[in-house]
VOKOLMAR-521123 format. One record per residue: x, y, z of N, C-alpha, C in turn; residue in three letters. Coordinates in steps of 0.001 Angstrom, whole numbers, plus 500000, padded with zeros to 6 digits. Example, Ala and Ser with C-alpha at 12.3 -4.5 7.8 and 13.67 -1.06 7.14 Angstrom:
REM residues 2
513190494310507800512300495500507800513200496700507800ALA
512850497750507080513670498940507140512900500030507870SER
REM end
This chain:
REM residues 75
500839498819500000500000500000500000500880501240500000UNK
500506501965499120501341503747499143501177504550500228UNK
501979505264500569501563506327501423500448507463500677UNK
499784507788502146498728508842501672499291509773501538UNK
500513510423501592500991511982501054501061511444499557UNK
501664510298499457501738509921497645501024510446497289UNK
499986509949497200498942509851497079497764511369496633UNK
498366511796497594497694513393497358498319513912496513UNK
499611513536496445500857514588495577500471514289493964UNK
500084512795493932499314512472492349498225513004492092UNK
497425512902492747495947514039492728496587515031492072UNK
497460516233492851498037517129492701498531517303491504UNK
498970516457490685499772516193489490499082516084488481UNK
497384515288488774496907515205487824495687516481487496UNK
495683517338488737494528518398488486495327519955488292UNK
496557519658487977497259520477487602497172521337486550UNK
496636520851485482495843521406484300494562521768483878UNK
493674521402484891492450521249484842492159523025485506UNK
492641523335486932493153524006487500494092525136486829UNK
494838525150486155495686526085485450494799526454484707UNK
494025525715483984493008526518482954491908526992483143UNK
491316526609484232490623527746485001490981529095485566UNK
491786529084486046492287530250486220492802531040485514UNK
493354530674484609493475531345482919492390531997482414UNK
490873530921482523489883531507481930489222532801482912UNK
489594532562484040488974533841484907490231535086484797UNK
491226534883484785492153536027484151491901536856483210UNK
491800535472481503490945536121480201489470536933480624UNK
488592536655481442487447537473481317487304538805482155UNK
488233538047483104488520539620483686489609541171482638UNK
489986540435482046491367541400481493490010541833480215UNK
489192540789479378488386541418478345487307542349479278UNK
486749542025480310485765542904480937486335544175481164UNK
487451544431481735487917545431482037488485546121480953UNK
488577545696479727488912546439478306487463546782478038UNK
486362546404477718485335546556477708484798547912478891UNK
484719547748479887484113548886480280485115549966481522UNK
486126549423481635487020550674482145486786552308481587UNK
486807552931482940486761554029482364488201555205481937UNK
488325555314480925489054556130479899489808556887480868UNK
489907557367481661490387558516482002491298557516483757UNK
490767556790484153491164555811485585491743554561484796UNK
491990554366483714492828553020483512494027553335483784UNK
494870552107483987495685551806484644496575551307483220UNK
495714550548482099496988549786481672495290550431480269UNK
496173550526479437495033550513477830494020549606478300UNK
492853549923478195491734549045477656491510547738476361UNK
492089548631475640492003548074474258493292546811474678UNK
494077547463475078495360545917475138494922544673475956UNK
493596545603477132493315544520478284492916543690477108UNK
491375544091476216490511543360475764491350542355474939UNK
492086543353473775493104542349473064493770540861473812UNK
494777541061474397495209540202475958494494539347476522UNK
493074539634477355492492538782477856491647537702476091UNK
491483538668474826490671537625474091492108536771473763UNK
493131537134473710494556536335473299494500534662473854UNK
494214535553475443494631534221476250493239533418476335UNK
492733534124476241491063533073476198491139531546474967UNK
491096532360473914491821531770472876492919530319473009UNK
493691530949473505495219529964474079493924529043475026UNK
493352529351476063493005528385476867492422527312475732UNK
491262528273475154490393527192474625491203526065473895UNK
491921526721472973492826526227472100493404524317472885UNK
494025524944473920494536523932474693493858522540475153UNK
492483523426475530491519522324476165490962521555475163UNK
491144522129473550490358521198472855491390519722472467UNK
492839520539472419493850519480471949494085518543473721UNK
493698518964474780493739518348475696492590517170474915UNK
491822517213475053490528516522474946490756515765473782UNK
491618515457472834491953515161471326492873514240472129UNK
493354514251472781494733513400473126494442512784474411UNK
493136512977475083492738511838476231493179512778477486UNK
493846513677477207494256514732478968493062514603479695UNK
493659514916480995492453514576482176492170516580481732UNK
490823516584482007490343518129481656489619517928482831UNK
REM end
C-alpha cells in the first residue's frame, strides 16, 4: 500500500491542468471585461490591450483544452 501523502501529491499532478486553465479563463474574462468597460480617464493599463490580451489568452486556453481533449488529457 502507498503512502497517503503519495497519494495526494498524484491528485496534485493530475489536476494540475484542469486548474491552470481555470484560472486562465477567469484572468481572460477579467482582462476582456475590464477592456470593455474601464473608464478612459482611471485606467491603469490601455483598455484596448486589456481586451486584446484577455481575448489572446482566452483563445490559448480554449485552444489547449480542445487538443487536451483530442489526446485523452484529464480536463
Amino acid at each position: 500500500m502507498g503512502h497517503a501523502g503519495s497519494d495526494l501529491c498524484e491528485v496534485g499532478k493530475t489536476m494540475i491542468g484542469p486548474v491552470s486553465r481555470i484560472i486562465a479563463r477567469y484572468i481572460a474574462s477579467a482582462l476582456v471585461t475590464y477592456g470593455m468597460f474601464a473608464a478612459p480617464d482611471a485606467a491603469m493599463i490601455e483598455p484596448d490591450l486589456a481586451l486584446a490580451v484577455g481575448a489572446v489568452v482566452g483563445a490559448a486556453v480554449e485552444g489547449a483544452y480542445a487538443i487536451a481533449i483530442r489526446k485523452g488529457w484529464t480536463t
